[in-house]
C-alpha positions in Angstrom: 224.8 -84.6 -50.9 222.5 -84.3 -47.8 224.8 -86.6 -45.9 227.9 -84.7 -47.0 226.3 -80.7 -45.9 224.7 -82.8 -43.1 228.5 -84.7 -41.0 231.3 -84.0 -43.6 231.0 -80.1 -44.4 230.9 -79.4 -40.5 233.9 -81.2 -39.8 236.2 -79.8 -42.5 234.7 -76.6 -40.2 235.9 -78.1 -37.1 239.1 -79.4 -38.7 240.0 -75.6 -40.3 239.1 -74.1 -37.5 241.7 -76.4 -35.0 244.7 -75.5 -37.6 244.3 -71.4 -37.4 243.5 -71.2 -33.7 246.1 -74.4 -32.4 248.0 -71.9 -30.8 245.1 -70.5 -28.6 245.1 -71.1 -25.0 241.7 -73.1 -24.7 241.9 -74.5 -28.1 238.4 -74.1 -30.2 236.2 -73.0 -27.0 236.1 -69.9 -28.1 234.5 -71.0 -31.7 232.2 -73.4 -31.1 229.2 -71.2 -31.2 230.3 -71.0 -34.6 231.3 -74.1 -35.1 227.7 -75.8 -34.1 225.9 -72.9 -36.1 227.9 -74.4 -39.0 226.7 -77.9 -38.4 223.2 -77.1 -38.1 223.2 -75.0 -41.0 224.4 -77.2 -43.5 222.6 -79.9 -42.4 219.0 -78.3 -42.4 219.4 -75.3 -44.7 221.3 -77.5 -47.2 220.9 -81.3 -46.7 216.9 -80.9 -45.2 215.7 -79.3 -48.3 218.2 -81.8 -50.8 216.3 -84.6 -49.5 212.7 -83.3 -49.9 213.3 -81.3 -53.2 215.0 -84.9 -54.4 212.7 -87.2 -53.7 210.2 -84.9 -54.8 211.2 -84.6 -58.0 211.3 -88.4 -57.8 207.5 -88.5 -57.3 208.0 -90.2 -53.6 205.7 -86.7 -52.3 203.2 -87.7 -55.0 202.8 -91.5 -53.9 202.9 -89.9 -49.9 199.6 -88.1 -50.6 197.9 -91.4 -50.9 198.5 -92.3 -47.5 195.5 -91.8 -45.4 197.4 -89.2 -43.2 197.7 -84.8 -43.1 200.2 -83.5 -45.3 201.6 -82.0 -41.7 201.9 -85.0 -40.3 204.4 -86.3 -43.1 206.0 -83.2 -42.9 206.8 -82.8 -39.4 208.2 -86.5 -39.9 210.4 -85.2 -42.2 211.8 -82.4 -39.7 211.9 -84.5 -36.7 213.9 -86.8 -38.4 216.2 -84.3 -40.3 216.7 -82.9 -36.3 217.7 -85.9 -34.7 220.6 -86.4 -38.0 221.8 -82.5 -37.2 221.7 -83.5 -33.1 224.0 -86.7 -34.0 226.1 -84.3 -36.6 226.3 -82.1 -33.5 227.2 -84.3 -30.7 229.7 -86.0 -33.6 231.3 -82.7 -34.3 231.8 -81.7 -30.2 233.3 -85.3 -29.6 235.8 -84.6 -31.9 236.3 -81.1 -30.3 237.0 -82.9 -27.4 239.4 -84.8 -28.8 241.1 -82.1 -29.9 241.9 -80.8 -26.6 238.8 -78.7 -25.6 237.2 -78.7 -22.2 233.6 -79.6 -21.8 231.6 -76.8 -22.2 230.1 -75.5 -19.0 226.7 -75.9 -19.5 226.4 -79.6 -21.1 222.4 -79.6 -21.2 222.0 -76.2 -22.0 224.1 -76.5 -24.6 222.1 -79.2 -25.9 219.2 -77.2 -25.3 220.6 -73.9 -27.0 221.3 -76.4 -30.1 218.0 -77.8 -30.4 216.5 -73.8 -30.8 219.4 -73.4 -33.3 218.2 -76.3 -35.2 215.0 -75.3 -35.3 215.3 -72.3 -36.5 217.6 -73.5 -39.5 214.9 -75.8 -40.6 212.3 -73.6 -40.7 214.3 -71.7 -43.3 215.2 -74.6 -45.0 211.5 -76.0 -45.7 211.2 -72.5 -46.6 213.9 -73.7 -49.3 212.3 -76.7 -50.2 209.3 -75.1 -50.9 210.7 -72.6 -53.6 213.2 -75.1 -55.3 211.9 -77.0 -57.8 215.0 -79.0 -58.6 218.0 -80.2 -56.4 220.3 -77.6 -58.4 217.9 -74.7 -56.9 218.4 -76.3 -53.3 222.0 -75.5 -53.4 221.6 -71.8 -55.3 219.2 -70.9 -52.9 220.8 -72.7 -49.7 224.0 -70.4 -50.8 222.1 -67.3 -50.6 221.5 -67.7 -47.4 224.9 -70.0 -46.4 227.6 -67.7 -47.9 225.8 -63.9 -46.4 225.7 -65.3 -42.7 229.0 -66.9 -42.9 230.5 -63.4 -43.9 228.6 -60.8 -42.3 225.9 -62.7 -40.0 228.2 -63.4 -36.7 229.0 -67.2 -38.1 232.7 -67.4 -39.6 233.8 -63.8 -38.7 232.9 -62.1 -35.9 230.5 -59.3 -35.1 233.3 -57.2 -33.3 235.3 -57.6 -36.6 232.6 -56.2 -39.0 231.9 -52.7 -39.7 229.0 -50.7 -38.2 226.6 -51.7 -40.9 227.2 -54.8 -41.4 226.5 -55.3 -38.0 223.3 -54.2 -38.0 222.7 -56.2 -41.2 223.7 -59.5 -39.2 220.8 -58.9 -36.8 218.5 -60.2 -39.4 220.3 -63.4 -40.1 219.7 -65.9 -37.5 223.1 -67.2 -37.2 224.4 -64.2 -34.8 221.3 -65.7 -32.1 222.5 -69.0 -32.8 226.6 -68.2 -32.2 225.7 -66.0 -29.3 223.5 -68.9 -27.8 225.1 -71.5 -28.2 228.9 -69.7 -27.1 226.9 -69.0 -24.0 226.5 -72.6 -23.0 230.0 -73.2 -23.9 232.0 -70.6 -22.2 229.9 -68.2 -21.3 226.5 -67.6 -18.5 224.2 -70.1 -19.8 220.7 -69.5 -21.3 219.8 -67.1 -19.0 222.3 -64.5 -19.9 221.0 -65.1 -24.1 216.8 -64.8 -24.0 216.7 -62.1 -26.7 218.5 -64.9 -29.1 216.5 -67.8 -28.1 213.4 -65.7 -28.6 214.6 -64.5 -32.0 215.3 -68.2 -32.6 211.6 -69.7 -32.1 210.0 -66.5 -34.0 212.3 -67.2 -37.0 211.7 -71.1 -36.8 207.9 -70.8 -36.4 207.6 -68.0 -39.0 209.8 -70.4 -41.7 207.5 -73.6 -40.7 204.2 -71.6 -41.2 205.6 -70.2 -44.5 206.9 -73.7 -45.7 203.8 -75.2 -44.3 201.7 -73.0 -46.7 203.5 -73.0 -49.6 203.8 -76.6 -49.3 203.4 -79.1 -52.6 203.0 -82.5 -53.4 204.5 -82.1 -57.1 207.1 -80.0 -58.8 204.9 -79.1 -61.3 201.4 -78.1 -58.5 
C-alpha cells in the first residue's frame, strides 16, 4: 500500500495528466506544480502514516522502545527515510515528464529545493495522521480527508483561477496551493524568490504537524 500511494498513484497522475493536456504547446510544464504536490502527498500523507500505523499495530513500535535511544530519534528516522523515498518518487515522476516531451524546468536546484519544503510539510501532517489512526483502515479514512478537499478546492487538481471566491479563500488553509505555487515557480516561473509567502507557510505547517505528531506520539495502539 505505502509503495503504491508512495511511486504508482503519482504516476497514474502524471500519465492522466499527459492524455488531457497532449495537445498543449509545452506539454505538462504547466502542471507540474501539481503534479509533484501529488507525489509528495501520497507518499507522506498516505504511504508515511501506512507504514508506522502498520507496523505499529504489529508491535515493531513496542519492541523499538527497548532500544537505548529517544523516541525522537527513531522518529525522525522514520521521516528522513520516508523523504528520501518521496525525493526518489519525485525525481522518478519528472524523468518521465521528461520523457514525455517536457523541457527541463528552469530552475533544476530550486526545484529540488522547493520539493524538499513541500515534503516537509506533507509529513508533518501525515505523522499528524499516524498519530490519530489506530489501525491501517483509519490511515486511509483520515489520509482522504485531507487527499480528496485539496485535490478539489486546495489549488492541487483544479486550479485556484477556476474556483469560486470562497473556495479560494478556503484553499489558503490547505497546504497544497503553497506547495503548487512553489514548486510551478521553479518550473516555469521566477524561482524561489518570487514564492517566500509559500515556502514560509510551508515550514510553519511542517514544524506545527511534527510538534503535534511529536506529542501525541505512542508506542502502542492501545497507550
Amino acid at each position: 500500500m505505502a509503495l503504491f500511494y508512495g511511486y504508482l498513484f503519482p504516476l497514474i497522475f502524471l500519465v492522466a495528466f499527459a492524455v488531457l493536456y497532449r495537445y498543449e504547446k509545452v506539454p505538462l510544464a504547466r502542471h507540474m506544480g501539481e503534479l509533484l504536490t501529488v507525489c509528495a502527498l501520497g507518499g507522506a500523507c498516505l504511504g508515511f502514516p501506512t507504514i508506522i500505523v502498520s507496523e505499529r499495530e504489529r508491535g515493531v513500535w513496542r519492541r523499538y522502545r527497548l532500544v537505548p535511544l529517544a523516541s525522537g530519534i527513531l522518529v525522525a528516522s522514520s521521516v528522513a527515510g520516508r523523504y528520501c523515498l518521496i525525493v526518489s518518487a519525485g525525481f522518478l515522476q519528472l524523468a518521465l515528464a521528461l520523457a514525455l516531451g517536457m523541457p527541463m524546468p528552469a530552475h533544476p536546484l530550486q526545484l529540488f529545493v522547493a520539493f524538499s519544503f513541500v515534503a516537509f510539510a506533507l509529513l508533518g501532517l501525515g505523522l499528524v495522521i499516524a498519530m490519530l489512526a489506530d489501525t491501517v483502515p483509519a490511515v486511509q479514512a483520515l489520509g482522504q480527508c485531507i487527499f480528496l478537499p485539496m485535490l478539489i478546492i486546495g489549488g492541487v487538481a483544479v486550479p485556484l483561477s477556476s474556483l469560486p471566491p470562497w473556495a479560494q479563500h478556503v484553499a489558503a488553509f490547505f497546504p497544497g496551493r503553497y506547495a503548487v505555487e512553489a514548486i510551478q515557480a521553479c518550473v516555469n516561473g521566477l524561482g524561489l524568490a518570487s514564492v517566500r509567502f509559500s515556502l514560509q507557510s510551508l515550514v510553519l505547517i511542517g514544524a506545527a504537524g511534527c510538534v503535534a505528531g511529536a506529542r501525541m506520539f505512542r508506542w502502542d495502539t492501545q497507550q
